[in-house]
C-alpha positions as CSV (number, residue, x, y, z in Angstrom):
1,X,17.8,-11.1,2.8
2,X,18.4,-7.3,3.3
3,X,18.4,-6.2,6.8
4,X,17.1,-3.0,5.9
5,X,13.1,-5.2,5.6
6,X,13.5,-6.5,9.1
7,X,10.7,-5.9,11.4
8,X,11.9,-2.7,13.6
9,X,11.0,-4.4,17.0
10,X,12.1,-8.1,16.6
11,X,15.1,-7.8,14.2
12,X,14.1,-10.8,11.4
13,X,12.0,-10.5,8.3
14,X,8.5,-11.3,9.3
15,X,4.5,-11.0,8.4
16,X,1.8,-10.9,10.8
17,X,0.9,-10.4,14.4
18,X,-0.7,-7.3,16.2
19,X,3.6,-5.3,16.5
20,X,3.8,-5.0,12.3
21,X,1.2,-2.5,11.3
22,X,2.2,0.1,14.4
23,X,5.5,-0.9,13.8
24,X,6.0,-0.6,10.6
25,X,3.8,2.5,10.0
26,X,6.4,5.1,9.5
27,X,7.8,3.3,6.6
28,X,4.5,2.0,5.4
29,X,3.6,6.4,5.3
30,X,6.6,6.6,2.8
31,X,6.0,4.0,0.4
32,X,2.9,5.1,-0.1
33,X,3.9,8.7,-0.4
34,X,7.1,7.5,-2.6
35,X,3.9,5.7,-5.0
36,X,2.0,9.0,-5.0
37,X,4.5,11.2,-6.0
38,X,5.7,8.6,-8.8
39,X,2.5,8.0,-10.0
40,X,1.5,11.5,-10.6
41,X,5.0,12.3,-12.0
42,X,4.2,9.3,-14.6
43,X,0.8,10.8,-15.3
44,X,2.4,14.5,-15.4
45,X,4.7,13.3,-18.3
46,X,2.0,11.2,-20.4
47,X,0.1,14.5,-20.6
48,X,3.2,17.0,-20.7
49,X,2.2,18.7,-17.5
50,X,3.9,20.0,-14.5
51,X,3.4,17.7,-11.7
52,X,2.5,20.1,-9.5
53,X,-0.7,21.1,-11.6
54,X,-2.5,17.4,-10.7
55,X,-3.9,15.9,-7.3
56,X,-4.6,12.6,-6.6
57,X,-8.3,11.1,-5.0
58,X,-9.5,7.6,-4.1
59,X,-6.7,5.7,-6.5
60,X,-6.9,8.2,-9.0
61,X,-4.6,11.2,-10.9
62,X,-6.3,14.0,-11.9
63,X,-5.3,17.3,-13.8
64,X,-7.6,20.0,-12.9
65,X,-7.0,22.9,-15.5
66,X,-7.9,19.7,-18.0
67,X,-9.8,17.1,-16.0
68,X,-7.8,14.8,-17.3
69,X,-7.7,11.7,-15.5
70,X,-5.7,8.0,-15.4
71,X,-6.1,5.6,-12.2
72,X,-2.9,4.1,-10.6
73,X,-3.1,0.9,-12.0
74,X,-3.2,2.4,-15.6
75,X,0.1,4.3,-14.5
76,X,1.7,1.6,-12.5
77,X,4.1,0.4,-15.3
78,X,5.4,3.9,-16.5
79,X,5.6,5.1,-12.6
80,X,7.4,1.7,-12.1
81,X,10.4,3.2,-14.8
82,X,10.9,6.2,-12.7
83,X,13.9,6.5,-10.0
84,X,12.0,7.2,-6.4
85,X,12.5,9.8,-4.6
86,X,15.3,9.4,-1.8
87,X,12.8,11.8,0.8
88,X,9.0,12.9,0.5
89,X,7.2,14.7,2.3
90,X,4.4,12.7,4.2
91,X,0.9,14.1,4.6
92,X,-0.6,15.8,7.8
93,X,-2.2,13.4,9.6
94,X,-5.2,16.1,9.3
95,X,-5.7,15.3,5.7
96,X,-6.5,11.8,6.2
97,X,-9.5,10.6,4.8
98,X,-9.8,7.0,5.8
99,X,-7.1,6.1,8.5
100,X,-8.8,7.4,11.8
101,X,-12.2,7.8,10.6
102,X,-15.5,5.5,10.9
103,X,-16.1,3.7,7.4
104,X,-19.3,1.9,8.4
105,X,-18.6,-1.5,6.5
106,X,-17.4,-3.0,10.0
107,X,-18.5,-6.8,10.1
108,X,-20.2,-8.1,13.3
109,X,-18.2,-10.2,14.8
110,X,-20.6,-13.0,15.9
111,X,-21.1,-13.1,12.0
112,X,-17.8,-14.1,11.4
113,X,-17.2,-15.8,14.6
114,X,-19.7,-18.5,13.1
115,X,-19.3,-18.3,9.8
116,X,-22.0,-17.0,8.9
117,X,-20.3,-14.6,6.5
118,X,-17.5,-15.1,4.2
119,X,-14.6,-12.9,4.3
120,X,-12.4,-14.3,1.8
121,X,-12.4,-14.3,-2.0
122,X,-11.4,-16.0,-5.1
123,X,-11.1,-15.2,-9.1
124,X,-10.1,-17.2,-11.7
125,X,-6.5,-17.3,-12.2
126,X,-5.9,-15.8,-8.6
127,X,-2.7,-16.8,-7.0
128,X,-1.5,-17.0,-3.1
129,X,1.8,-16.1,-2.3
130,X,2.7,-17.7,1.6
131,X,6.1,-16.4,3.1
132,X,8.3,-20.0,2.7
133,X,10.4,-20.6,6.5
134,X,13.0,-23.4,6.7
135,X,12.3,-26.0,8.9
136,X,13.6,-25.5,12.7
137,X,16.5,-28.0,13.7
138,X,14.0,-29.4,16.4
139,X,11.9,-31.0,13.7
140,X,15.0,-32.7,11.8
141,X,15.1,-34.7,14.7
């Protein structure tokens, strides 16, 4: 276990409560930027481009003098051979286009308070991953 994951504000390695999105949200920023550039470095290569010449919107990489286009997931595995950049640059928080902005698919709570509505989902074949803890001392005994 690599201290580097550990939660900022507790210390340990850990998944849920309301302290991991805020706190986590600078680093959360830089993956996500780290993916972008990658992904439209992969796509930039496939089509023997300069990076700088596409954009990215809504999941996928687009070169305007072309209009070529390739979604993430069809670039994930060659963006996945790439070395990430050690710094990017993160976007301005004025260029957002879905954190901080109404998206009108909010659930009434009541709804799901009485379960009237379903929130989760399963395919065929899907799997659940569950984060594994040893058991405390105080249940040895």
């Amino acid at each position: 276990m690599d201290k580097v994951y550990n939660h900022p504000v507790f210390g340990m390695q850990m998944t849920g409560g309301s302290t991991t999105s805020p706190a986590e949200w600078e680093r959360y920023r830089k993956m996500g930027a780290v993916a972008r550039i990658m992904l439209v470095e992969a796509a930039a290569r496939q089509w023997n481009v300069e990076a700088s010449s596409c954009h990215v919107d809504k999941g996928v990489v687009i070169h305007g003098a072309t209009g070529r286009r390739a979604t993430y997931g069809s670039l994930a595995n060659a963006a996945a051979q790439l070395t990430a950049p050690a710094d990017v640059p993160l976007k301005d928080a004025k260029t957002f286009t879905l954190i901080g902005k109404p998206t009108g698919d909010s659930i009434p709570i009541e709804d799901e308070r009485h379960g009237a509505i379903r929130l989760d989902v399963t395919v065929p074949g899907m799997l659940t991953a569950v984060v594994a803890r040893p058991p405390s001392l105080a249940e040895k005994w």
